[in-house]
MARSEKOL-501273 format. One record per residue (C-alpha): residue in one letter; x, y, z. Coordinates in nm, 2 decimals. Example, Ala and Ser with C-alpha at 12.3 -4.5 7.8 and 13.67 -1.06 7.14 Angstrom:
BEGIN
 r      X      Y      Z
 A   1.23  -0.45   0.78
 S   1.37  -0.11   0.71
//
This chain:
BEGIN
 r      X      Y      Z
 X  -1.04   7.82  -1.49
 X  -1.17   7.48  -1.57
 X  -1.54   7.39  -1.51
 X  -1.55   7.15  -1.24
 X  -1.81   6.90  -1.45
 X  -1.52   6.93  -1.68
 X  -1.23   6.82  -1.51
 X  -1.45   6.57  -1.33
 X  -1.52   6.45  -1.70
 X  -1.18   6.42  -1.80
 X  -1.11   6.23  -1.49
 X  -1.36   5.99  -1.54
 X  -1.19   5.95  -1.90
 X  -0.89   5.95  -1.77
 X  -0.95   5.70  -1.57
 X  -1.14   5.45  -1.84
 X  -0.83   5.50  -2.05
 X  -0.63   5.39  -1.77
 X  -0.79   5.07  -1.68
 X  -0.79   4.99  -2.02
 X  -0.42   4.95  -2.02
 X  -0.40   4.74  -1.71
 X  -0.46   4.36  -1.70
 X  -0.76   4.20  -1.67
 X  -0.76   4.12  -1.30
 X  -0.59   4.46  -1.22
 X  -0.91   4.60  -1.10
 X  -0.95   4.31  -0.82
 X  -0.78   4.30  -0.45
 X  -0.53   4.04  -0.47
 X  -0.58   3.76  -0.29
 X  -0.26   3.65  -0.09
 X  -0.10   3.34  -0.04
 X   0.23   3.28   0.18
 X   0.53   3.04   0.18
 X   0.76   2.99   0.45
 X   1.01   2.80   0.32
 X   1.41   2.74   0.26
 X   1.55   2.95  -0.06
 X   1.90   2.92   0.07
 X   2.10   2.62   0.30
 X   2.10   2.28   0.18
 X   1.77   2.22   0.12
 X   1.80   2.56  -0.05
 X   1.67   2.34  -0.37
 X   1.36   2.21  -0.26
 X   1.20   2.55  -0.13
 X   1.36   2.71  -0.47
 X   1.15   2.40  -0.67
 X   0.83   2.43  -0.51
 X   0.80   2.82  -0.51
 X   0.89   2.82  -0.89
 X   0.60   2.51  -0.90
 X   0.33   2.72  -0.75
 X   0.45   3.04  -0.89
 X   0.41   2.88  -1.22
 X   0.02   2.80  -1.16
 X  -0.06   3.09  -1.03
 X   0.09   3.32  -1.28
 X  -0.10   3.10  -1.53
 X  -0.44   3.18  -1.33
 X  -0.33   3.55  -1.32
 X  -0.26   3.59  -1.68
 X  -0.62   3.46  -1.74
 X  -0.78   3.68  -1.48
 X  -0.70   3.61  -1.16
 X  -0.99   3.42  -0.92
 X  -1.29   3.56  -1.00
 X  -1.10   3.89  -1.10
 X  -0.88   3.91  -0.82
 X  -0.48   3.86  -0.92
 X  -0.31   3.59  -0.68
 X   0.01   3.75  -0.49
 X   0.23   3.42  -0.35
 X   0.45   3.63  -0.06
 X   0.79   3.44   0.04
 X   1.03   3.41   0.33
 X   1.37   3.26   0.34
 X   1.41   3.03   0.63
 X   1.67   2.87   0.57
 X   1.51   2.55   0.70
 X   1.58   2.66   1.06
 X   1.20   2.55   1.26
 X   1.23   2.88   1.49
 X   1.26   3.08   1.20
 X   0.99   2.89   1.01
 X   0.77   2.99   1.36
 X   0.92   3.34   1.39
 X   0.89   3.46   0.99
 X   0.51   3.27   0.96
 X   0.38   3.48   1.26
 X   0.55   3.76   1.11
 X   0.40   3.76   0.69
 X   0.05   3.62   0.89
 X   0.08   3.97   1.10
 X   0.18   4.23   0.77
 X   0.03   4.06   0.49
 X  -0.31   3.86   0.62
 X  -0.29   3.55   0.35
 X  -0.57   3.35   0.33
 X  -0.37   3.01   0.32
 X   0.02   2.94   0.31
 X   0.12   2.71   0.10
 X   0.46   2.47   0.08
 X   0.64   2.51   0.39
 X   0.92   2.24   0.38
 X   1.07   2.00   0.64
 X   0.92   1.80   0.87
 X   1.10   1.97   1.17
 X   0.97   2.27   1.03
 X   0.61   2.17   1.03
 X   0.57   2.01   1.35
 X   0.72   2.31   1.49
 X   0.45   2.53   1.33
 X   0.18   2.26   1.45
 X   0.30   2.28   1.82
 X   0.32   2.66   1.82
 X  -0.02   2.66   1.72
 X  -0.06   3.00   1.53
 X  -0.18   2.83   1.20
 X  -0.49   2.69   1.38
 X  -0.52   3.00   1.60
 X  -0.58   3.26   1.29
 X  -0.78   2.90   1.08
 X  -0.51   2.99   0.78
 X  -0.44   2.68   0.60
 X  -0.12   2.50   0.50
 X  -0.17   2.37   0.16
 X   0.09   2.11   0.03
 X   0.35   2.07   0.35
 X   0.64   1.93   0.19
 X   0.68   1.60   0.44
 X   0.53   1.27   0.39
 X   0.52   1.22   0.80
 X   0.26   1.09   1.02
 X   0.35   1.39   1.23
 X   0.23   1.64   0.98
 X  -0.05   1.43   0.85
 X  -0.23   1.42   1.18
 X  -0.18   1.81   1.23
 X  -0.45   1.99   1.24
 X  -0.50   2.26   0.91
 X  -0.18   2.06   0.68
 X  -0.30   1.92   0.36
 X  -0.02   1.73   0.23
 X  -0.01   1.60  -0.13
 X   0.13   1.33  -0.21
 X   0.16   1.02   0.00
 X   0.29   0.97   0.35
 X   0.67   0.83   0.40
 X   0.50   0.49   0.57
 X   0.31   0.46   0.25
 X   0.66   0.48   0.04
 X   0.82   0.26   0.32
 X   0.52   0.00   0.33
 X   0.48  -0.07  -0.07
 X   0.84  -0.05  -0.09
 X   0.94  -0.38   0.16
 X   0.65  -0.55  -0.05
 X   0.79  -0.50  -0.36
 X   1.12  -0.57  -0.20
 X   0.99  -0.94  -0.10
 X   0.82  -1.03  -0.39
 X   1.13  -1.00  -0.62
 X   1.27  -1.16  -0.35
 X   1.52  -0.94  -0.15
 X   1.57  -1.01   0.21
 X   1.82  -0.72   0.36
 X   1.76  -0.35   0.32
 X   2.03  -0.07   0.50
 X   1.86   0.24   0.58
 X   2.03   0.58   0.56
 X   1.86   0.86   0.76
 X   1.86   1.23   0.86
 X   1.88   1.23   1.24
 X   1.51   1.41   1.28
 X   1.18   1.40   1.23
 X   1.19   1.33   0.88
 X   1.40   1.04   0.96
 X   1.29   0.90   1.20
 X   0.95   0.89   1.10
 X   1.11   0.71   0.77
 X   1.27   0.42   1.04
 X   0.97   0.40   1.18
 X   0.77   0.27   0.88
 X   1.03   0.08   0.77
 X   1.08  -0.11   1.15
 X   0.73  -0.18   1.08
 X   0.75  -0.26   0.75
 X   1.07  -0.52   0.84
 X   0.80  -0.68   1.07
 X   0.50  -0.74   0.84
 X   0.75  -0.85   0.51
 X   1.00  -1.05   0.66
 X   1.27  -0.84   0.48
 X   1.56  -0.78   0.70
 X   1.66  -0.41   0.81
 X   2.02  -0.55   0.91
 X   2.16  -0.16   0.93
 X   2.04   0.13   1.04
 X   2.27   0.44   0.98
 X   2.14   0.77   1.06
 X   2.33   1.15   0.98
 X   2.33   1.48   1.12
 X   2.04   1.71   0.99
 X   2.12   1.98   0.73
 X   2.45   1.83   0.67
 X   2.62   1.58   0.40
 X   2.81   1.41   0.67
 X   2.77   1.06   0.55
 X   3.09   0.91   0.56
 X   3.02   0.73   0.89
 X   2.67   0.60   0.72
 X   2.85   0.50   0.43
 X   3.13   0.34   0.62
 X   2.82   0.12   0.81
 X   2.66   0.02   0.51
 X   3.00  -0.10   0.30
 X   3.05  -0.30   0.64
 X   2.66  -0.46   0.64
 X   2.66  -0.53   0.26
 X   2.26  -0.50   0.21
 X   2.13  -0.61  -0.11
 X   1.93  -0.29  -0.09
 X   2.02   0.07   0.11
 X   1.70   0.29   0.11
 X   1.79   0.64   0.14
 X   1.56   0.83   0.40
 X   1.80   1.17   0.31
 X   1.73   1.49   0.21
 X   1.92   1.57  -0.18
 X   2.26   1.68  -0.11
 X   2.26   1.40   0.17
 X   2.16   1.16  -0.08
 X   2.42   1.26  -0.37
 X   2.72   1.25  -0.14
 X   2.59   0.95   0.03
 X   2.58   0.77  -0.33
 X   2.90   0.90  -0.50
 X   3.09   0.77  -0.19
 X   2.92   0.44  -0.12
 X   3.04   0.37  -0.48
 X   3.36   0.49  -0.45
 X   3.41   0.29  -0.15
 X   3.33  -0.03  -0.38
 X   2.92  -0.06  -0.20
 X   2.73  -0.27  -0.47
 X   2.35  -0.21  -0.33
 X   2.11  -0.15  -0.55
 X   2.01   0.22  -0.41
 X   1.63   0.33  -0.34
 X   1.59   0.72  -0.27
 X   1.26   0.83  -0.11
 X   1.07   1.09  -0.30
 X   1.19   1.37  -0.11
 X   1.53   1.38  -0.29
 X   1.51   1.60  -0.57
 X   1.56   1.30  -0.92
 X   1.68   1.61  -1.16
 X   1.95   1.73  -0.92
 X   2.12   1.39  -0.79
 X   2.08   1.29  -1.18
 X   2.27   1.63  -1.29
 X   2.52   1.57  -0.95
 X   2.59   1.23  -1.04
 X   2.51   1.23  -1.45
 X   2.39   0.93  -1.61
 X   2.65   0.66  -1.54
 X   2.68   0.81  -1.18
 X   2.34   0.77  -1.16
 X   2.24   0.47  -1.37
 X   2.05   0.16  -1.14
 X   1.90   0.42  -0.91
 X   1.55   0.37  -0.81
 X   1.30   0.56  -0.65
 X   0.94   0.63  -0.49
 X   0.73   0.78  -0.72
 X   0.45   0.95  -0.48
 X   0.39   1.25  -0.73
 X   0.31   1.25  -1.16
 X   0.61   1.20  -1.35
 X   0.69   1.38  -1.66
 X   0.63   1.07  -1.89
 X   0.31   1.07  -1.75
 X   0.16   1.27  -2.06
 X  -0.17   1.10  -1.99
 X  -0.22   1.26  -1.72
 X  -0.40   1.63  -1.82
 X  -0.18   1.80  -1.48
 X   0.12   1.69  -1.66
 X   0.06   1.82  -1.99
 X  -0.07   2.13  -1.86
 X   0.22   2.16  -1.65
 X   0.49   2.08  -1.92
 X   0.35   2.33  -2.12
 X   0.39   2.58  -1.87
 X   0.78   2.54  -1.76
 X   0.87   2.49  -2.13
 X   0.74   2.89  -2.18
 X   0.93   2.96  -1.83
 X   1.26   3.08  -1.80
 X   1.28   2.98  -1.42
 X   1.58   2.83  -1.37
 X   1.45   2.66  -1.02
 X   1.20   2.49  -1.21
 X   1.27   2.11  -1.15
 X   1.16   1.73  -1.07
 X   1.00   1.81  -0.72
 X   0.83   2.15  -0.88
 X   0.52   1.96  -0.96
 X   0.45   1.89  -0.59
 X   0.41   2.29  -0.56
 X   0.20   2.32  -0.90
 X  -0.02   2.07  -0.77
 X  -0.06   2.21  -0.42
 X  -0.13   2.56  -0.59
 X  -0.40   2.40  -0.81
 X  -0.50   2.23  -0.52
 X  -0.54   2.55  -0.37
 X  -0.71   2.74  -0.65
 X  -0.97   2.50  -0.72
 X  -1.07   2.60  -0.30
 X  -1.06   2.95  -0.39
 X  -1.28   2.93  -0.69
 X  -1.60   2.83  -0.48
 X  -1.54   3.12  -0.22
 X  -1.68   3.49  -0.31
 X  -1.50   3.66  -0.05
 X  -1.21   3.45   0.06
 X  -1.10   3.48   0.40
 X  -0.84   3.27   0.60
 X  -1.12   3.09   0.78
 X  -1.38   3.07   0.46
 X  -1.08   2.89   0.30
 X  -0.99   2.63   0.59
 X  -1.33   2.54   0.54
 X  -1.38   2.48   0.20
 X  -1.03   2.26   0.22
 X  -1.16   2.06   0.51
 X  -1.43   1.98   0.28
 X  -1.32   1.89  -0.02
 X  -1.32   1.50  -0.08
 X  -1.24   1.47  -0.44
 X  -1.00   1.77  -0.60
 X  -0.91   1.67  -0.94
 X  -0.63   1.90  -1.08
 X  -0.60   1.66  -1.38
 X  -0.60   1.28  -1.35
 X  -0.46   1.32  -1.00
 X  -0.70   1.30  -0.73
 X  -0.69   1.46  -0.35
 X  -0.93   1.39  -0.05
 X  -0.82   1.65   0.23
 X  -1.16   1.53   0.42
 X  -0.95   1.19   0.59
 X  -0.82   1.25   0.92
 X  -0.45   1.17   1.02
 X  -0.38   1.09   0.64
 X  -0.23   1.25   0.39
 X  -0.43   1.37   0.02
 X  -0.30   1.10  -0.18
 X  -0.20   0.73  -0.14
 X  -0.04   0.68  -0.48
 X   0.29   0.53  -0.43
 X   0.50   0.39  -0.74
 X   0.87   0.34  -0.83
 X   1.07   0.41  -1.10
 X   1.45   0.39  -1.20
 X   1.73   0.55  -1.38
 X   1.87   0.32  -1.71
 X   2.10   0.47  -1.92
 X   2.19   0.80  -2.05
 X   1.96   0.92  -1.72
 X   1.61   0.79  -1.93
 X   1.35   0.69  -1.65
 X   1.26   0.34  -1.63
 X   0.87   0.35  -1.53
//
């Protein structure tokens, strides 16, 4: 019969020889972070791109330790970009899993929706990096969004549009929030910059139904068509606009996904397109977020790693940076700390969540596609 100091002993031993095995953080709660977002449908891409963004950072942070030696665990739901499922499935991970900030929910349907059901502000959890530029989602209480707001795009877009000269713009549009939000800043923008919005075509949401918008814009011959659309909206809308002869110059806003439409389209397909620049781009090697973040994805075999995945990375730093100043985060402890925080650096890009009905970040820039798909900054 063993001695009982004995097998306690060996327990004990056991135990040491056990943790030694295990990571670093292993010994730490984890802290949990949740994402409602789309991983199928057609904006299946985006909520693919900015999970494989923020999963990126914070295996990064776990592989170094964790937060203060607690492992970050990034729960997901799939839905489908449906707003009562966004509602139904963030109630439900709040309920069984008890994160202390979600993180990258997408659409601006989707958001408001949360924002008017209220259970985001009722439990003080946090939504860090809502994927929509609108003034909605901006002005709702606990969304950080980071990266400028669509009537930022819009605004610096008609200027640049009238300095170079150009008088008519066509606007595409999904036929929501999202959209309309987008033809609201650029009604407004038409005003103050005397460029003309001579068409305004909008299409269903969650559908590539453009043939009537594209059938609109041949007829109104812009100089310019901006494209308020989501990415598979956006592709279609270009491949048959120039297949119906359209000779616009096209502007996408930053929502559409560059990598995809340039791999839909390839680089002839593609070549002359421009586009809002709200978030780093990879050429931007100056910046220490991009270089960090290059690294990363060039060790990572995710293939839903893309152009809009930095908008997740960033939201996760975003987040981390919070985190780092808590000792025992909780759902409200966090809120707080965000609320707060008027100058997080995650690298040569700068965020100010402390501004009321704006978004973290004003930066706004445009870029293009020349040939063989190289970016024209």
């Amino acid at each position: 019969m063993n001695h009982p100091l004995i097998s306690v002993s060996r327990r004990w031993a056991l135990g040491l020889c056990m943790a030694a095995a295990l990571p670093a953080w292993a010994s730490g709660e984890p802290i949990v972070i949740g994402q409602v977002a789309p991983m199928t449908g057609p904006q299946g891409v985006t909520g693919r791109a900015m999970n494989a963004g923020a999963k990126l950072y914070f295996d990064s942070i776990n592989a170094k330790g964790g937060v203060r030696g607690r492992p970050i665990t990034l729960v997901t739901r799939d839905d489908a970009q449906n707003p009562v499922e966004t509602v139904r499935l963030t109630k439900e991970l709040i309920a069984s899993s008890t994160p202390v900030a979600m993180i990258s929910t997408v659409g601006t349907a989707n958001l408001e929706a949360l924002a008017k059901d209220g259970i985001l502000a009722q439990r003080k959890v946090s939504m860090v990096g809502a994927v929509s530029g609108a003034a909605s989602v901006a002005q709702a209480d606990g969304m950080h969004v980071v990266k400028a707001s669509y009537h930022d795009e819009v605004a610096r877009l008609f200027t640049q549009l009238n300095q170079l000269g150009i008088k008519s713009v066509g606007l595409v549009y999904q036929d929501d929030g999202l959209g309309k939000d987008v033809l609201k800043g650029a009604e407004e923008a038409a005003k103050k910059t005397g460029v003309a919005l001579i068409a305004k075509a909008a299409y269903a949401r969650n559908t590539v139904a453009v043939e009537g918008s594209v059938a609109d814009m041949v007829k109104a011959r812009p100089q310019v068509v901006l494209l308020g659309a989501t990415t598979g909206a956006a592709v279609e809308f270009v491949k048959q606009y120039h297949t119906a002869g359209g000779t616009a110059t096209m502007y996408g806003m930053s929502i559409i996904d560059t990598e995809a439409l340039l791999k839909a389209l390839g680089p002839q397909g593609a070549r002359g397109y421009a586009f809002s620049v709200v978030l780093p781009l990879a050429q931007e090697t100056n910046r220490p977020v991009v270089r960090e973040y290059l690294a990363l994805r060039q060790t990572s075999k995710d293939p839903n790693l893309s152009a809009r995945s930095i908008e997740g990375y960033i939201a996760a730093k975003a987040l981390v940076k919070a985190l780092e100043g808590i000792s025992n985060p909780t759902a409200a402890s966090v809120t707080s700390a965000l609320e707060s925080a008027r100058s997080i650096d995650v690298g040569g890009y700068v965020l100010d969540f402390t501004q009321k009905n704006r978004t973290g970040s004003q930066y706004v820039d445009f870029a293009m596609f020349g040939a063989d798909g190289k970016i024209v900054h």
